[in-house]
C-alpha positions in Angstrom: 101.9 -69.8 -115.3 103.4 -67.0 -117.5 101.6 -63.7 -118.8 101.2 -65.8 -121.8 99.2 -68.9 -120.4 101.7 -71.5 -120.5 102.0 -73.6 -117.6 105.7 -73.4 -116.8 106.2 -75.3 -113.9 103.9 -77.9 -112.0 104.7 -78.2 -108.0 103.0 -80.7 -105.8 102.6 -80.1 -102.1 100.7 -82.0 -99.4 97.9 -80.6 -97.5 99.9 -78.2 -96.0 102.3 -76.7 -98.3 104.1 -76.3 -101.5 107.6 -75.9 -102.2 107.8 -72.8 -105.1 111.6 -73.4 -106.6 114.3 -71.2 -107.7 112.5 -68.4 -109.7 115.6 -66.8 -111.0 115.4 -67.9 -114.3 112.6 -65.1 -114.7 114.5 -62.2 -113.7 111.6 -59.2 -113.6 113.0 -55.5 -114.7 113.8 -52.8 -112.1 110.9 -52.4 -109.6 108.9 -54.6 -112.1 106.7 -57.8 -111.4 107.9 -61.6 -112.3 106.0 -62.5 -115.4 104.3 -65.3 -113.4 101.4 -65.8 -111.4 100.7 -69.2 -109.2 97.3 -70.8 -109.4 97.3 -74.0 -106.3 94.2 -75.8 -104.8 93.6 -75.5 -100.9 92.1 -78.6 -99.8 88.7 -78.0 -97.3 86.0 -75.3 -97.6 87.0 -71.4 -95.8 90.7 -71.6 -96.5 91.7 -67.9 -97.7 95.5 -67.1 -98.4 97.6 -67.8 -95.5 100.7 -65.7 -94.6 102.6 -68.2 -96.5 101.1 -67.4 -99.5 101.2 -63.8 -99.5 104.7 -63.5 -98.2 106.0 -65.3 -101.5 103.3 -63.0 -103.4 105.6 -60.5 -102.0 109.2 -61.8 -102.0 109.0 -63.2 -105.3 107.3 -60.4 -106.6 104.9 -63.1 -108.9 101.9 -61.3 -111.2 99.2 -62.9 -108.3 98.2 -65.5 -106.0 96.0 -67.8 -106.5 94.0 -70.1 -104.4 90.8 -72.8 -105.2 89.3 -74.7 -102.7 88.3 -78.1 -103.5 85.9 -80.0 -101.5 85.7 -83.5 -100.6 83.8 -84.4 -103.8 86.5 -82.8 -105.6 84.5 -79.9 -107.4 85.9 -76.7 -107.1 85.2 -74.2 -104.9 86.0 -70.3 -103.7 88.3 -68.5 -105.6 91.3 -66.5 -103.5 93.0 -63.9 -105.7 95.8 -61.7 -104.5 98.0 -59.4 -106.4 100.5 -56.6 -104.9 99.9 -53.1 -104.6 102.1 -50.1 -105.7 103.7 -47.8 -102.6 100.4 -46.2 -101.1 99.7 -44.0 -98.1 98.2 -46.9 -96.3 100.7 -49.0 -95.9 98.8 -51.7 -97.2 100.9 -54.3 -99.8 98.5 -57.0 -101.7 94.7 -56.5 -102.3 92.4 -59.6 -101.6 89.7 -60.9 -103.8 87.4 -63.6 -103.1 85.2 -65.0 -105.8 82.5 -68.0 -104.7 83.4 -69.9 -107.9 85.7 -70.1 -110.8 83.3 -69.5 -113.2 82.8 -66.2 -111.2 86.5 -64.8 -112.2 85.7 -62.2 -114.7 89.2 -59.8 -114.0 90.9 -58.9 -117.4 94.1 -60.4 -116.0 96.3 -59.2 -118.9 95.1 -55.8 -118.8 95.5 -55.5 -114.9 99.0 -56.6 -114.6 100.4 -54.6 -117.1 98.3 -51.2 -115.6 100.4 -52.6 -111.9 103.3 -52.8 -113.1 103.2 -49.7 -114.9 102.1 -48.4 -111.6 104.5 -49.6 -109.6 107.7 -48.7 -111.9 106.2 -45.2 -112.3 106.4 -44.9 -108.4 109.7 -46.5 -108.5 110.9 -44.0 -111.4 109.9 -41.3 -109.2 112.3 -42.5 -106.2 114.7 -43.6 -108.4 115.0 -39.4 -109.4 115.4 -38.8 -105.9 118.9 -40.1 -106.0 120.5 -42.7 -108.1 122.1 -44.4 -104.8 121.3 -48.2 -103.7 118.5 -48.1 -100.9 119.3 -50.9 -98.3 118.1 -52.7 -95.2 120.3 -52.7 -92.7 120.9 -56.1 -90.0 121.8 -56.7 -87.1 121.7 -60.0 -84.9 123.7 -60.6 -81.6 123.2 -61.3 -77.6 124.5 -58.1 -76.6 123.1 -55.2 -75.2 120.6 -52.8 -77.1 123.7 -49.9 -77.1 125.7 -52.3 -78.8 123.8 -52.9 -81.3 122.8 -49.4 -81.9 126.3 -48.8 -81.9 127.3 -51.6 -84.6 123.8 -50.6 -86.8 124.9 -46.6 -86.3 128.3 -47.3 -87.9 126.9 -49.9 -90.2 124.8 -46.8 -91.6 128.0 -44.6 -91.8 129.7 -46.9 -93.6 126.4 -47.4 -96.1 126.4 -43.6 -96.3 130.3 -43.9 -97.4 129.2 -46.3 -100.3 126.3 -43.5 -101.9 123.9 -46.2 -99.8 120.1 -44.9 -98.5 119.6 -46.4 -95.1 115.6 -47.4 -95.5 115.4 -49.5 -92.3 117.2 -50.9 -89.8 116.4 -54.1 -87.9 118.4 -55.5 -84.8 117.4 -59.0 -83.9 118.4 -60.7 -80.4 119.7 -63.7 -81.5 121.6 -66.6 -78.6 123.1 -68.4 -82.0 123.1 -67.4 -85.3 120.9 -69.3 -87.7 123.2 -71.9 -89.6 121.0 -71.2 -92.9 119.5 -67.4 -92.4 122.0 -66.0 -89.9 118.4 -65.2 -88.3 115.1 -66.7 -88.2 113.2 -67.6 -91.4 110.2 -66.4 -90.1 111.9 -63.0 -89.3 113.8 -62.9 -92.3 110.9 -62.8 -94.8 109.4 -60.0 -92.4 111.9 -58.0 -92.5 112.4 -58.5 -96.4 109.1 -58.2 -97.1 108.9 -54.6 -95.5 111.8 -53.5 -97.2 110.8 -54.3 -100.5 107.8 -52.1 -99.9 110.1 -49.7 -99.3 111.8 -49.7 -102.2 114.7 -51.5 -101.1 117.5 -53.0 -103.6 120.0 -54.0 -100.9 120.2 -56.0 -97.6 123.4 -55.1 -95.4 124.2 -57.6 -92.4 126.5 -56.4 -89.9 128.0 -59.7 -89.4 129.8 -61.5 -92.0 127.6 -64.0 -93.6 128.7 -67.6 -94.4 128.2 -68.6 -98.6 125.3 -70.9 -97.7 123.7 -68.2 -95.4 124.2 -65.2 -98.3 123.0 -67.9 -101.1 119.9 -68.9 -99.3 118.9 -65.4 -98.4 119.5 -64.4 -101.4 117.4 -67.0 -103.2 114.4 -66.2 -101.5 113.6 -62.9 -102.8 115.8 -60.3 -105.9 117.3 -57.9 -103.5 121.5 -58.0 -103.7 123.0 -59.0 -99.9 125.9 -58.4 -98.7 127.8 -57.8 -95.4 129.8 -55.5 -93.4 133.3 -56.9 -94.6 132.0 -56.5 -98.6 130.6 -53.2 -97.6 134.1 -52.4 -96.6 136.0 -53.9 -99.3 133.5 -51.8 -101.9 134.1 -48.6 -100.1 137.9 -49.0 -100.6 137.5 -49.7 -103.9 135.8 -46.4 -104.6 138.0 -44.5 -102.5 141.6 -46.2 -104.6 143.4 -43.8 -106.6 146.8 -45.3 -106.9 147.8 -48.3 -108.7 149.3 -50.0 -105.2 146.0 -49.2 -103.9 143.9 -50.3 -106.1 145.9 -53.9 -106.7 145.6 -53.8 -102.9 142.3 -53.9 -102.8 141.4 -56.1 -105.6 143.5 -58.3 -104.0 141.5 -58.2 -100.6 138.3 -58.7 -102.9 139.5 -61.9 -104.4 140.8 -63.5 -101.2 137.4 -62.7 -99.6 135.3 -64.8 -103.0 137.9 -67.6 -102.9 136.2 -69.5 -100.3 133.1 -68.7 -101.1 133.4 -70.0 -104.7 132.2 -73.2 -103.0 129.4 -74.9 -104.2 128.3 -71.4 -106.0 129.2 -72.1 -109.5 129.2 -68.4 -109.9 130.0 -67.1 -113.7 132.5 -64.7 -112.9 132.5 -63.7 -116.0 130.2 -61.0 -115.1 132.6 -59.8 -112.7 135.5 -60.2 -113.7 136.0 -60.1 -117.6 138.5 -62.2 -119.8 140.5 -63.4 -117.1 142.2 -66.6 -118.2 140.2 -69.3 -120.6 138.6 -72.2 -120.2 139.9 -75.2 -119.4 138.5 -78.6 -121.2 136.1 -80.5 -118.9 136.2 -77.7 -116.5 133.1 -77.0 -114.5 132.3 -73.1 -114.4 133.2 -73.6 -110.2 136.3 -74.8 -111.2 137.1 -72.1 -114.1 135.7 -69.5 -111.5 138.3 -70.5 -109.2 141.2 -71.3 -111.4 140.6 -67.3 -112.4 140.7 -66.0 -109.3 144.1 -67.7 -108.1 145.5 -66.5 -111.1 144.7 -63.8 -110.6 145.8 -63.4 -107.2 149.3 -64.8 -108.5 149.4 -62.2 -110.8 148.1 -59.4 -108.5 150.7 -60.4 -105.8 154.0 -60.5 -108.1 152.9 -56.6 -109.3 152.5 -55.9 -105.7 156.1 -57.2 -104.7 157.4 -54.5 -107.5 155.8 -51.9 -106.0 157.0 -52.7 -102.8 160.5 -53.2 -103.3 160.1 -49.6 -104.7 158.4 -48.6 -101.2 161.3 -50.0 -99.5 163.7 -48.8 -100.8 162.4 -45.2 -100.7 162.4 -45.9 -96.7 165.9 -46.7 -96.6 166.0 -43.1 -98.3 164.5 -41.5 -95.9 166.6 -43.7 -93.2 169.7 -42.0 -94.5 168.5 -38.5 -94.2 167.9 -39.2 -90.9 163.9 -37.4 -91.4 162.2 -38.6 -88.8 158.3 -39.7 -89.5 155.5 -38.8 -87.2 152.3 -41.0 -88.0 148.8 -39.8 -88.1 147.0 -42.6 -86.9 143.5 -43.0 -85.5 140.0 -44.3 -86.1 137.9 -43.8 -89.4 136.4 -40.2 -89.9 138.2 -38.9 -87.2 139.7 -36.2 -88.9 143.3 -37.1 -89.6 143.5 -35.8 -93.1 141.8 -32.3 -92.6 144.5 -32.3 -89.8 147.2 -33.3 -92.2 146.2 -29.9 -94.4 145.7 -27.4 -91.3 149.5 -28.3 -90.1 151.2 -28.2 -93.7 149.3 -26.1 -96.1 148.4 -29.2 -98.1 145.2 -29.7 -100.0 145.1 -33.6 -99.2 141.5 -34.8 -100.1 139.4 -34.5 -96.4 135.6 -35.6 -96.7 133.3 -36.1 -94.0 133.0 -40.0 -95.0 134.2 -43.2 -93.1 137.5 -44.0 -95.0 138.1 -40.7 -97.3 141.6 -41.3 -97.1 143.1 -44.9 -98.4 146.2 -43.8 -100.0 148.8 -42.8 -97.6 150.3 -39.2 -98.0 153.1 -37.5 -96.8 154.2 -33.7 -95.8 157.0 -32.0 -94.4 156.3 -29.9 -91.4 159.8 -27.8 -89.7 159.1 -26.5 -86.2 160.3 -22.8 -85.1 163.8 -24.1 -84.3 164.2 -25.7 -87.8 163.7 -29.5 -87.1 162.0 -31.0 -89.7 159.6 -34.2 -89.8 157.9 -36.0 -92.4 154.1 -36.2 -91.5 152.1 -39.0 -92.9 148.5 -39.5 -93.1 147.5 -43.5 -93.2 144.0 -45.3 -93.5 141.5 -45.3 -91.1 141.3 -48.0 -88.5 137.6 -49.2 -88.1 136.4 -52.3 -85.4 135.8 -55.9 -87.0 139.3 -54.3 -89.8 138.6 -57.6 -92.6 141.3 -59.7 -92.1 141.8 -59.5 -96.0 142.1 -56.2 -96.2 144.9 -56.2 -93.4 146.6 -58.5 -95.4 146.3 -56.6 -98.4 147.9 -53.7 -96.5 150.3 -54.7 -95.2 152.8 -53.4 -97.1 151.2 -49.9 -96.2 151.1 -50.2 -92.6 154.1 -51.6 -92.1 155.6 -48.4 -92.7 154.0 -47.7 -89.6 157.0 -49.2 -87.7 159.4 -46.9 -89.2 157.5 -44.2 -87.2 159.4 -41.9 -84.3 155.8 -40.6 -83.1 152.3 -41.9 -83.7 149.8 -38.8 -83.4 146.8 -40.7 -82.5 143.7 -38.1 -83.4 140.6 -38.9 -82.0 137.0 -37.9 -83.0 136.1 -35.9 -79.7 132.7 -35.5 -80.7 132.0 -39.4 -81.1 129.9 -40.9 -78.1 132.4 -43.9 -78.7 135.2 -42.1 -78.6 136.3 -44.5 -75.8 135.4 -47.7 -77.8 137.7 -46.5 -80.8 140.2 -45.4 -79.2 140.8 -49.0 -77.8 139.9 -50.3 -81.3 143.0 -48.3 -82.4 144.9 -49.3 -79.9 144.1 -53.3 -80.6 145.0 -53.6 -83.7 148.5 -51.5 -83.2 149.1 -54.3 -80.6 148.1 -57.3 -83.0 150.7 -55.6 -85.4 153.6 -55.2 -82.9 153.6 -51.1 -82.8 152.4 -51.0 -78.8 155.8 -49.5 -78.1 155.8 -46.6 -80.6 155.4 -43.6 -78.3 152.1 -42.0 -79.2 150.2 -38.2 -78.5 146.1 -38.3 -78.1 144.8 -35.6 -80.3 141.2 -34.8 -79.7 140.1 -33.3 -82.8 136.3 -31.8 -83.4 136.5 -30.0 -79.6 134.5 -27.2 -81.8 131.3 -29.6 -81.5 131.2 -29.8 -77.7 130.4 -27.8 -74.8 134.4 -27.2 -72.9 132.0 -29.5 -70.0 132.1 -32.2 -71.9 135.4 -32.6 -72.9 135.7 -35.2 -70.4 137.3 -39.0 -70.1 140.0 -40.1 -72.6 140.1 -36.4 -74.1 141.6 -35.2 -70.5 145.0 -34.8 -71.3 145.1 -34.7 -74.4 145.7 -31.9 -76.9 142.2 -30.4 -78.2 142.2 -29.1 -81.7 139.8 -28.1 -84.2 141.3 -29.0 -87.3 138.6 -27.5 -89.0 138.6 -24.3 -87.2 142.5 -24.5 -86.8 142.0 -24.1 -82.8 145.0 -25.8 -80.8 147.2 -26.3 -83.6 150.1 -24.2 -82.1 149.7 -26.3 -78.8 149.8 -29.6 -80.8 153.2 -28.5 -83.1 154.8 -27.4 -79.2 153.9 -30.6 -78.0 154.4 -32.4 -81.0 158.1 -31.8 -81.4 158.8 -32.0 -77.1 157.3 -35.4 -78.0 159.7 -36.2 -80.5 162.6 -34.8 -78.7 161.6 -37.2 -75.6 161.0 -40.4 -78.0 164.2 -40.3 -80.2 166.6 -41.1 -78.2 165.3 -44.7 -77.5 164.6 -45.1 -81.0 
């Protein structure tokens, strides 16, 4: 029933249960309530609201819930009213009214849900000052240990953090086999939502990729946006694109992400996309939504193959001047631009954020004898790299092959330093680089004790690129590196 008193949709259950529809087409206003309430019968005397009931109180953020109990004669009984309460010290999220008869209901309904709502969107208003970023629930479900998943959820957060995201809660959930329909438990599921919602949460992240009919029916049950790790990804590099390869690259990883999940969705990607293309005659909006995309892709693809002829052909340049290139590589964050600046002079963007750096860059550095290299800064390597993305890319790190010397640069200071270097390390071998000689830089040694500069950092060169410690030890070694790799190059 709407705020208006018309009956807008009649369900019938059995003595159990109802089944409440898709509720979308009410959409409520930020941090707002539905618009409609739900008025059902329980059948049998001393039945209050179950959990059922208030849980879609909650998730479906409806005016109240309303119960009747109806006897065996069939006359009404008790009256069980619920409605939802604004953020409150207690923790507490619905209030509970009984009434011993209908005829007992004297609450000014009109007048109460309008002072709620007002209520709640004022609280709302007030965190929404705070900071104008998303505020998301953050999921994880696997077998493996607990310090794998605190692992996955701890970079899950830094990659959140990356995308202006709050981190509100995190959830891990041991799991032998994923849900086929919720990825986790139902039951679970609307416990977890339910909490975040209280906290103010517009956003549920999973950490594993989510199928379409898992992100559609978790989606469906409450307002909040969800995503996974791989669109998390794929919306930080979109941020972080500044050059037109880059950003085609991306789009292009984007698009061949929705493609299959176009399926069954009937999504109007006209909201995402804008006039791209027209529609067809006796086309269903699926079938215009994915006629749009593979055009678009097509078109996308033959810019790409421009710009990459133009790549090529500045390598052959470079080929011909015989300047040898020397590869920053290493995991996300680790510090790879800020070292890129320290050696050159340059003023290359560095930011403490998980994939600062998308567009490759390039800088000359000469060593004391005169030899000079070309240094280049690449992307990030992360665990779980979207296989669209790496597609995407390509272009950009193949240009890793032309490389005399990878300088892999590791984040010394990471307690999974050890994990990432081998993530590194994996996805140079899927690409066919495992014989490009390489130096370990351990950047960041100026957050840890000299005792604990242990494991895969013993060896290696320690620097502070930040504090420029150990950078006249990593040119020395640098170009004795060089000298030993070029002669089987």
């Amino acid at each position: 029933m709407d705020r208006a008193g018309f009956v807008r949709r009649v369900l019938v259950g059995d003595h159990t249960s109802i089944l409440i529809p898709d509720l979308s087409a009410w959409r409520r206003g930020g941090g707002g309530l539905r618009g409609l309430r739900c008025l059902h019968t329980h059948l049998g005397p001393g039945r209050g609201l179950d959990t059922e009931d208030l849980t879609d109180l909650a998730l479906l953020r409806l005016d109240a819930m309303a119960a009747v109990e109806v006897g065996e004669t069939g006359h009404a009984g008790a009256v069980h009213f619920a409605a939802l309460l604004p953020p409150n010290p207690d923790g507490r999220q619905w209030d509970v009214q009984t009434y011993p008869h209908p005829a007992a209901v004297d609450l000014p309904f009109d007048a109460f849900v309008r002072e709620l709502e007002g209520e709640i969107r004022r609280i709302q208003g007030a965190r929404d000052v705070e900071g104008q970023e998303e505020r998301a629930i953050l999921v994880h479900a696997g077998g493996g240990p607990r310090h794998e998943a605190e692992r996955s959820l701890a970079e899950l957060a830094e990659l959140a953090r990356s995308a202006n995201v709050r981190v509100v809660k995190t959830v891990w959930q041991r799991v032998t086999r994923y849900h086929p329909a919720h990825l986790i438990g139902r039951g679970k599921l609307r416990e977890v939502l339910m909490e975040g919602l209280y906290l103010g949460a517009t956003l549920v992240v999973f950490d594993q990729d989510l199928t379409p009919v898992q992100a559609n029916n978790i989606a469906r049950m409450m307002d909040l946006k969800v995503i996974d790790r791989t669109q998390l990804i794929l919306d930080i590099f979109a941020r972080r694109a500044r050059s037109r390869e880059g950003k085609i690259q991306v789009e292009l990883a984007q698009l061949r992400y929705l493609l299959p999940r176009l399926v069954g969705r009937g999504t109007a990607m006209s909201r995402l996309m804008g006039g791209i293309g027209g529609r067809g005659p006796g086309e269903t909006q699926l079938e215009v939504d994915r006629r749009r995309v593979k055009q678009r892709i097509a078109g996308l693809e033959r810019e790409l193959r421009a710009l990459r002829k133009g790549r090529r052909e500045r390598r052959k340049h470079r080929a011909r001047r015989g300047l040898p290139v020397v590869s920053i590589i290493g995991y996300t964050n680790a510090g790879k631009s800020t070292l890129l600046n320290r050696l050159t002079g340059s003023d290359v963007l560095a930011e403490d954020r998980l994939f600062a750096t998308l567009d490759p860059t390039s800088r000359r550095l000469s060593s004391p004898e005169g030899t000079t290299v070309l240094l280049a800064d690449t992307v990030g390597f992360i665990r779980h790299m979207p296989r669209d993305l790496r597609v995407a890319f390509r272009a950009t790190l193949e240009e890793l092959a032309d490389a005399a010397l990878f300088l892999h640069v590791v984040d010394a200071a990471s307690p999974y330093r050890a994990e990432e270097i081998a993530a590194v390390e994996r996805i140079l071998d899927e690409m066919g680089l495992q014989d490009v000689p390489r130096l370990l830089v351990c950047n960041k040694v100026d957050l840890l004790d000299p005792g604990r500069i242990n494991g895969p950092c013993r060896g290696a060169v320690l620097v502070s690129a930040l504090e420029g410690r150990g950078l006249d030890e990593l040119r020395t070694r640098l170009f004795a590196a060089l000298r030993a790799a070029r002669p089987a190059a």
